[in-house]
N, CA, C and O atoms as a GROMACS GRO file, in nm:
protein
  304
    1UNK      N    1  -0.634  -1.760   1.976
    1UNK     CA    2  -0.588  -1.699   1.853
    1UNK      C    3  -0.695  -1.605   1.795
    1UNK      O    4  -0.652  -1.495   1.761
    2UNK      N    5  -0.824  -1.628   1.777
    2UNK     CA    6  -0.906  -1.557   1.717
    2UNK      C    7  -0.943  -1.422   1.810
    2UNK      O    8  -0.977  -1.314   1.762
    3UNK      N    9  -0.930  -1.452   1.955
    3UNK     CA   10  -0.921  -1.352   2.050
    3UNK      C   11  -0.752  -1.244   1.977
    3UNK      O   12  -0.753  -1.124   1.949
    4UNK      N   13  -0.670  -1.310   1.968
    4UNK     CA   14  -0.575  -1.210   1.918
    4UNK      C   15  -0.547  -1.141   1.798
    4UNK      O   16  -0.473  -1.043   1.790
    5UNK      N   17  -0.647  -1.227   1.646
    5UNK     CA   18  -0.645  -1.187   1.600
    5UNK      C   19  -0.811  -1.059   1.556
    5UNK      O   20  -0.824  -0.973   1.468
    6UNK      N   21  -0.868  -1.088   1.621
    6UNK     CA   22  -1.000  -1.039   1.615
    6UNK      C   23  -1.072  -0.914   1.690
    6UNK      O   24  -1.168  -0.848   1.651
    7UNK      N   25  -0.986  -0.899   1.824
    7UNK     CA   26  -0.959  -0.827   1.935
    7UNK      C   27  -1.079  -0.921   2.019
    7UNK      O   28  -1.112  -1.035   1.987
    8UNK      N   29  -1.131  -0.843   2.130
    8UNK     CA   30  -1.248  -0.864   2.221
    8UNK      C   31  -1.358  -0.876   2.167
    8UNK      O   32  -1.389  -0.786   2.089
    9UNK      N   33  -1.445  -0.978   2.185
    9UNK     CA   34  -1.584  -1.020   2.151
    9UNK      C   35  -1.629  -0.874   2.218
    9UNK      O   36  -1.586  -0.785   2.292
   10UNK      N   37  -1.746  -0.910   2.140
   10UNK     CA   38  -1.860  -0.796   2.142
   10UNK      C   39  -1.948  -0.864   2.236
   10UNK      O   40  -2.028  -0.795   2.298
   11UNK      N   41  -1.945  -0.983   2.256
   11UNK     CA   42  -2.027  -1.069   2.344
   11UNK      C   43  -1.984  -1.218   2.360
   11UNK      O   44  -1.933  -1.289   2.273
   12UNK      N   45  -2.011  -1.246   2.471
   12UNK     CA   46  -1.972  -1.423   2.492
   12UNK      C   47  -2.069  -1.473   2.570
   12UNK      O   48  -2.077  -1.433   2.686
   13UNK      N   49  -2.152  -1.562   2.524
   13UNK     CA   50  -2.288  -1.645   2.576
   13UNK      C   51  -2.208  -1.781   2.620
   13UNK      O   52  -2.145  -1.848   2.539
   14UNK      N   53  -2.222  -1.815   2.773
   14UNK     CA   54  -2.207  -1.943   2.755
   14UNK      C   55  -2.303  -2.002   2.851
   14UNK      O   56  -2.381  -1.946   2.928
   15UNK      N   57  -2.272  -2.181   2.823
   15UNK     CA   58  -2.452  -2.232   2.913
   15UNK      C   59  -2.315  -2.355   2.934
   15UNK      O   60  -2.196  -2.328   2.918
   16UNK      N   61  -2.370  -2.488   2.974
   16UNK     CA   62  -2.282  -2.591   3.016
   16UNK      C   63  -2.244  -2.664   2.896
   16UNK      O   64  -2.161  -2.749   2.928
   17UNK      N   65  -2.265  -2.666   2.792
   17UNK     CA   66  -2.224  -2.714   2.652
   17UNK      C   67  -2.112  -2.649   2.562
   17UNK      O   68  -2.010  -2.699   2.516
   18UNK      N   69  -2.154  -2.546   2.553
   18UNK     CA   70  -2.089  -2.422   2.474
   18UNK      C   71  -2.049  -2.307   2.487
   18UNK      O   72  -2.036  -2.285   2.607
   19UNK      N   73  -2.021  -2.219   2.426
   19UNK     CA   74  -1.935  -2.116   2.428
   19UNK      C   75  -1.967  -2.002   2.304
   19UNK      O   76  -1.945  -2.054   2.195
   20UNK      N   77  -2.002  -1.894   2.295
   20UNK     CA   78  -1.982  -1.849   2.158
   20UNK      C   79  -1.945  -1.724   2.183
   20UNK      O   80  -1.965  -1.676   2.294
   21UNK      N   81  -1.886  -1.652   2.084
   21UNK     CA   82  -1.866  -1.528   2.126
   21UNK      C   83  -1.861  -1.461   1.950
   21UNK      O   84  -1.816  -1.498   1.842
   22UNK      N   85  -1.950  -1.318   2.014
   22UNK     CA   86  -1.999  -1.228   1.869
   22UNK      C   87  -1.896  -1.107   1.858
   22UNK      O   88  -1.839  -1.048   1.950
   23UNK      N   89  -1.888  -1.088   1.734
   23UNK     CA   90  -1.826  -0.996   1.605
   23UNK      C   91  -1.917  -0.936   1.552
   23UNK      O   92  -2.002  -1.000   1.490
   24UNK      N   93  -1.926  -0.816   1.561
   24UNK     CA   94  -2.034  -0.776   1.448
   24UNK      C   95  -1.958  -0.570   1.446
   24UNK      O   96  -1.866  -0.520   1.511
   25UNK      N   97  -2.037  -0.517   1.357
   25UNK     CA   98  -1.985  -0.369   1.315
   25UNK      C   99  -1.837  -0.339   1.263
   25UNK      O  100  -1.805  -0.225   1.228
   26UNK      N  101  -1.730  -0.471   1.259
   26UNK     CA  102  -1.606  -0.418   1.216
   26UNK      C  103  -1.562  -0.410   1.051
   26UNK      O  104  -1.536  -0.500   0.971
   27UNK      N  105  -1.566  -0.274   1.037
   27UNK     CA  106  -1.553  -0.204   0.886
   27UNK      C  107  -1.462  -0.362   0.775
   27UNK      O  108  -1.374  -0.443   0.800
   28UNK      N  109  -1.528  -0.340   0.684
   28UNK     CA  110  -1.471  -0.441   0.616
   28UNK      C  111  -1.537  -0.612   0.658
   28UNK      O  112  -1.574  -0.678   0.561
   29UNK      N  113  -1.546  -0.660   0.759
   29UNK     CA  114  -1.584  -0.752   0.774
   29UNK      C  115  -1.717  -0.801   0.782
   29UNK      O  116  -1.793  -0.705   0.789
   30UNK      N  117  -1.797  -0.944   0.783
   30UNK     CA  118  -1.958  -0.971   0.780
   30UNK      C  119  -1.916  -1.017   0.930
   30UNK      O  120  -1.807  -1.054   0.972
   31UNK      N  121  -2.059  -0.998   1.010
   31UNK     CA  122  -2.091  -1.002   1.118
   31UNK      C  123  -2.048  -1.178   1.142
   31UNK      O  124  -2.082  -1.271   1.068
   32UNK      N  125  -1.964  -1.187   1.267
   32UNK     CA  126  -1.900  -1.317   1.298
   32UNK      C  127  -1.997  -1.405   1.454
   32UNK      O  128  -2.053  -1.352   1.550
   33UNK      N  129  -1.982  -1.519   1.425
   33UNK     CA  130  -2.035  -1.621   1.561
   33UNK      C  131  -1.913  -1.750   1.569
   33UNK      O  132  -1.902  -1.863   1.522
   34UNK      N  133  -1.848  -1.676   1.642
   34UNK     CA  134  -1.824  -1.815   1.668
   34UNK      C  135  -1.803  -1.896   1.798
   34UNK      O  136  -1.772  -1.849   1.908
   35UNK      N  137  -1.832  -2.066   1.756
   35UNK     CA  138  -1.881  -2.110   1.856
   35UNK      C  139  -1.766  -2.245   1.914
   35UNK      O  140  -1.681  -2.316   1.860
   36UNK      N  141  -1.806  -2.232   2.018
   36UNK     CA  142  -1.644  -2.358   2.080
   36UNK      C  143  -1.766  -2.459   2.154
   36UNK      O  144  -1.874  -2.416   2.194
   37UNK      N  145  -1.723  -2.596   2.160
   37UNK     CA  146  -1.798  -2.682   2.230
   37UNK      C  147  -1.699  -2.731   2.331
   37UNK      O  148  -1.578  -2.754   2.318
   38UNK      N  149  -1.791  -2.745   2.454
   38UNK     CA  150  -1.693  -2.806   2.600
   38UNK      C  151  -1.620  -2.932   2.563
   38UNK      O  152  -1.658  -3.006   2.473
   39UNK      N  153  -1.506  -2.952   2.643
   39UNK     CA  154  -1.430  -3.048   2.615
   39UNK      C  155  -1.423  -3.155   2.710
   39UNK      O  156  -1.387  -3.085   2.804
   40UNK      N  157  -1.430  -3.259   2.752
   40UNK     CA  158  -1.394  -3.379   2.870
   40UNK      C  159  -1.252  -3.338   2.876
   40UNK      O  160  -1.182  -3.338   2.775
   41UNK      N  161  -1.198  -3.291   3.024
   41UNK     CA  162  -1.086  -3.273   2.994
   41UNK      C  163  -1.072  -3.261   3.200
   41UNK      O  164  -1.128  -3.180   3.274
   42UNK      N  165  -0.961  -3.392   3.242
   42UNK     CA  166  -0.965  -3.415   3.350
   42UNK      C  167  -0.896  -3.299   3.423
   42UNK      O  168  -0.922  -3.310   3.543
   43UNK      N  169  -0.817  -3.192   3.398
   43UNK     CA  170  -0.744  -3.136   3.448
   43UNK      C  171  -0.812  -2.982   3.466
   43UNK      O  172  -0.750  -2.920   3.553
   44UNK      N  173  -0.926  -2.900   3.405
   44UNK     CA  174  -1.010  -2.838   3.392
   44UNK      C  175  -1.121  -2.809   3.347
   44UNK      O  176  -1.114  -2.861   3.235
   45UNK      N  177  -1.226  -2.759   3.353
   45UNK     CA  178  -1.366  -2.729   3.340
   45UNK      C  179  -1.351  -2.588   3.227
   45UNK      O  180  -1.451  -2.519   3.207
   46UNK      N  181  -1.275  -2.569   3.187
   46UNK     CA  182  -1.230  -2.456   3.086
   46UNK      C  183  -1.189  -2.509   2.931
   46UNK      O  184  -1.138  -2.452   2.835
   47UNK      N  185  -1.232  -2.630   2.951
   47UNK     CA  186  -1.140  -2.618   2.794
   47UNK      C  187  -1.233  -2.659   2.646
   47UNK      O  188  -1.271  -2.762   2.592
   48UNK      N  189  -1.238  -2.579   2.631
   48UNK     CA  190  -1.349  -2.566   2.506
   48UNK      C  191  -1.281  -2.593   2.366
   48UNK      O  192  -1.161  -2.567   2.357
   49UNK      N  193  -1.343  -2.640   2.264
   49UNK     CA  194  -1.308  -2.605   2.116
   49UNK      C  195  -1.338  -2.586   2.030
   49UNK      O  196  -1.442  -2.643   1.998
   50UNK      N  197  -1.273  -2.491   1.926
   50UNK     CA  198  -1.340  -2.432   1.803
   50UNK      C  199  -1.461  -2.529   1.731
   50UNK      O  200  -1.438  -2.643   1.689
   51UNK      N  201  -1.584  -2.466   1.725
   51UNK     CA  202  -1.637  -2.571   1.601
   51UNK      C  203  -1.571  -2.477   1.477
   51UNK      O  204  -1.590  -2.356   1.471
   52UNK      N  205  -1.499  -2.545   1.388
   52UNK     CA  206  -1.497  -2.439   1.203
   52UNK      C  207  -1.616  -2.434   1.163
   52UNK      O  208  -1.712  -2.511   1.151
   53UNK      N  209  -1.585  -2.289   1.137
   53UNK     CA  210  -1.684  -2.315   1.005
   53UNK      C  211  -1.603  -2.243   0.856
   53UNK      O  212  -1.538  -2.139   0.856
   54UNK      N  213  -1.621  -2.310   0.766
   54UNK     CA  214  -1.566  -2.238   0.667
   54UNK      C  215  -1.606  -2.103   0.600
   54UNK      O  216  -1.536  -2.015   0.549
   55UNK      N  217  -1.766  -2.117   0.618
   55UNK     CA  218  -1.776  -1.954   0.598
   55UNK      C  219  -1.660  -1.877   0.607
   55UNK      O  220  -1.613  -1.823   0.507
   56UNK      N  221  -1.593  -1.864   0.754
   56UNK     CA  222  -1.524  -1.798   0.759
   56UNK      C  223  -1.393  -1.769   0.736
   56UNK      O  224  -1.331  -1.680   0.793
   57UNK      N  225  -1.328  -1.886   0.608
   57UNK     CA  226  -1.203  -1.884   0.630
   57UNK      C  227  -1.143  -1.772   0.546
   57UNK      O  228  -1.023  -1.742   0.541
   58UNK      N  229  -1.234  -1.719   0.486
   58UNK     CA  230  -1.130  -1.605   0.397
   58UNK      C  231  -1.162  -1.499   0.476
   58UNK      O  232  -1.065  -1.424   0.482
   59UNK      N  233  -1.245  -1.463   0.532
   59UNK     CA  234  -1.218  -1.371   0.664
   59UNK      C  235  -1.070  -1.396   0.726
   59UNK      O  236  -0.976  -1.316   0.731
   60UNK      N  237  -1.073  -1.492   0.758
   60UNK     CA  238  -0.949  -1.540   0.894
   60UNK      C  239  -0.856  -1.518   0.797
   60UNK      O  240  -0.758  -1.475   0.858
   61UNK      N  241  -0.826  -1.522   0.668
   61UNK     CA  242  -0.681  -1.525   0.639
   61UNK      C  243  -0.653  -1.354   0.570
   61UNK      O  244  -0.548  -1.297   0.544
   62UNK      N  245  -0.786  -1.313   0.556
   62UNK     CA  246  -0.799  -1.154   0.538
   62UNK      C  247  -0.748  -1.101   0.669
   62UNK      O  248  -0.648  -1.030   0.663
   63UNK      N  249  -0.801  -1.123   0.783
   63UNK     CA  250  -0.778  -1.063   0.901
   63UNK      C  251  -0.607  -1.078   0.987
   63UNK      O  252  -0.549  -0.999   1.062
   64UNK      N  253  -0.562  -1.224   0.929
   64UNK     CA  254  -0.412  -1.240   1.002
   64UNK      C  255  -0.323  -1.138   0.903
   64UNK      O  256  -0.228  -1.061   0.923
   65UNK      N  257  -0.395  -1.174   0.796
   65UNK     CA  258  -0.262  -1.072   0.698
   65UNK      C  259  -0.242  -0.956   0.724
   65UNK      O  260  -0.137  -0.896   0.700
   66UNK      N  261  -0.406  -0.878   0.810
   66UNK     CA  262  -0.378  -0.739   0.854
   66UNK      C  263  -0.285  -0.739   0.993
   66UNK      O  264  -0.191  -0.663   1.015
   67UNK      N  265  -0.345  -0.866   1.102
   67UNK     CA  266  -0.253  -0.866   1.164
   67UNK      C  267  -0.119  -0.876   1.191
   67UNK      O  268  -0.054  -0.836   1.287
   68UNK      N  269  -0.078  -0.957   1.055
   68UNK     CA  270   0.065  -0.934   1.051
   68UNK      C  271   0.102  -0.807   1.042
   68UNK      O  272   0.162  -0.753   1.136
   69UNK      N  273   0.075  -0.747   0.938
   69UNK     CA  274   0.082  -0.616   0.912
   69UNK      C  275   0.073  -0.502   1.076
   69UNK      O  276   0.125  -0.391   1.074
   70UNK      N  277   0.016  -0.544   1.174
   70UNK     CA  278   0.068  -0.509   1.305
   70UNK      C  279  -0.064  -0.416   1.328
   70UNK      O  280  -0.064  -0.324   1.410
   71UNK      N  281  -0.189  -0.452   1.240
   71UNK     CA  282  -0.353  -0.403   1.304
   71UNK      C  283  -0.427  -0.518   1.352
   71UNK      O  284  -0.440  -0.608   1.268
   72UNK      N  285  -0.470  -0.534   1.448
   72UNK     CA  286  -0.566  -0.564   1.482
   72UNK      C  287  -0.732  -0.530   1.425
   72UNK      O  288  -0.772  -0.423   1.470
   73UNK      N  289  -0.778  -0.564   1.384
   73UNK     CA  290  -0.943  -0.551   1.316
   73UNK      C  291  -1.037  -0.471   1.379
   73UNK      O  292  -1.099  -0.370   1.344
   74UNK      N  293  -1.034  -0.540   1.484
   74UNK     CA  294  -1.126  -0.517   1.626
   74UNK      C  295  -1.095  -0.418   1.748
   74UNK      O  296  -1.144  -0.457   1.854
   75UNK      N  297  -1.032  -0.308   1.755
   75UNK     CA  298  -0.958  -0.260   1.844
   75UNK      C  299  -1.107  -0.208   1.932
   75UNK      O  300  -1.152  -0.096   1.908
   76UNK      N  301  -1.149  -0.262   1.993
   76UNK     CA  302  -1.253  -0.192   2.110
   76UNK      C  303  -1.154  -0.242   2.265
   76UNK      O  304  -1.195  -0.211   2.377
   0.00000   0.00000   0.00000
């Protein structure tokens, strides 16, 4: 979801724990991190999940409302 509403990371670091992937330069918004932690999960080696953070939630509900509106934030 944040991939759809956010467009393409600017970057994605990952090591065997974690996951993060950076936001930064998009007009209107503060520079974003966010980070997913690996999951035990018998069926794949892919499945990660959001840590929240609330910092960001009025971002996220700033950003779906544009996406509703049918922009994307992030168009790179």
């Amino acid at each position: 979801m944040i991939h759809m509403i956010f467009g393409k990371p600017q970057s994605v670091y990952r090591n065997a724990e974690t996951e993060q992937w950076t936001y930064s330069n998009i007009p209107g918004f503060p520079d974003m991190l966010f980070l997913f932690r690996k999951m035990n999960n018998p069926f794949t080696e892919n499945d990660y999940a959001l840590i929240r953070q609330p910092l960001y939630e009025n971002v996220w509900y700033i950003a779906v409302d544009q996406w509703r509106q049918g922009r994307i934030v992030n168009e790179n």
